[in-house]
C-alpha positions, 0 to 999 in steps of 0.5 A: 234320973231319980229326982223329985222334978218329973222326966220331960223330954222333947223332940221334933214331933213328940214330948214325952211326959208325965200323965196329967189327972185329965188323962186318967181315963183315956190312958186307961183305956189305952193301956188295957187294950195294949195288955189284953194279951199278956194280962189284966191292968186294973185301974188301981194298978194303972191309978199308981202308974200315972201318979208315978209317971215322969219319975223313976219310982221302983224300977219303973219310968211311965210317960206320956207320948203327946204329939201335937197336943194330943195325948198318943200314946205312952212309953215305959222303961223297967228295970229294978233289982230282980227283974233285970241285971243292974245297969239294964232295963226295957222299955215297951210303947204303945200307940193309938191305932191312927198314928202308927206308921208315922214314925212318931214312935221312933222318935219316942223310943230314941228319945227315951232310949238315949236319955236312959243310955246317959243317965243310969242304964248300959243296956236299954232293950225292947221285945215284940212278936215277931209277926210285928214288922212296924214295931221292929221297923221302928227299933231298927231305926232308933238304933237297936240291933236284933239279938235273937228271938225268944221261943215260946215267950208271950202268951197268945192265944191259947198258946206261946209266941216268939218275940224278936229281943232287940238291944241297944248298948251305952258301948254301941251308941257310942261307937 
């Protein structure tokens, strides 16, 4: 999955791929309203990210969601030595408000999922607060299983949340 050709990867409605210069300041803005809860992204920070994307570049995999044309999103794949055990890595997504709940992200999160479960990884898993029936929803139908909740895991408010950790295996998908 590391090469100097950046990851593109097509489905029906989606096409995942690298950041183009242009969408700089719109991928900014959606990025930072994403992380308001868990911390600041600074444009420096998110700058290097988007040069980056398409590639896995220190245990990090940025890309663009595009659907009809349209920049909607973006998914992320982490993993890397003292982050996560060799062979597992997470993936967060995020997308814009007017196309949530039309299974866009599903398809990203299979698409991802899958690409990454055939190349490095034997794990890929994702965590989101409890409270967040769509994005549970839309793990569940990419294949992931729920495994548990993390207590007290997320800043929020002043205080912790839990957060569901759902998982998808190399073994389970091909069981």
């Amino acid at each position: 999955m590391v090469g100097d050709e950046p990851i593109e990867l097509r489905g029906e409605r989606v096409v995942l791929r690298a950041f183009t210069p242009d969408e700089m300041a719109t991928a900014y803005e959606q990025a930072r309203a994403s992380t308001e809860r868990v911390g600041s992204l600074t444009f420096e920070r998110f700058q290097l990210r988007v040069a980056r994307s398409g590639r896995l570049v220190d245990g990090r995999l940025d890309l663009a969601i595009e659907s009809g044309g349209r920049l909607v999103g973006s998914i992320e794949a982490r993993s890397g030595e003292g982050n996560f055990p060799p062979g597992v890595c997470e993936i967060g997504i995020e997308l814009v408000p007017d196309v949530r709940g039309q299974g866009l992200g599903t398809e990203a999160v299979a698409l991802l999922s899958s690409r990454l479960l055939a190349s490095d990884f034997d794990r890929v898993q994702a965590s989101t607060h409890v409270a967040n029936g769509a994005m549970r929803g839309a793990l569940e139908k990419a294949g992931f299983e729920l495994e548990g909740t993390l207590r007290a895991y997320m800043p929020d408010g002043g205080g912790r949340a839990d957060y569901a950790l759902y998982a998808l295996t190399a073994l389970a998908s091909r069981a």
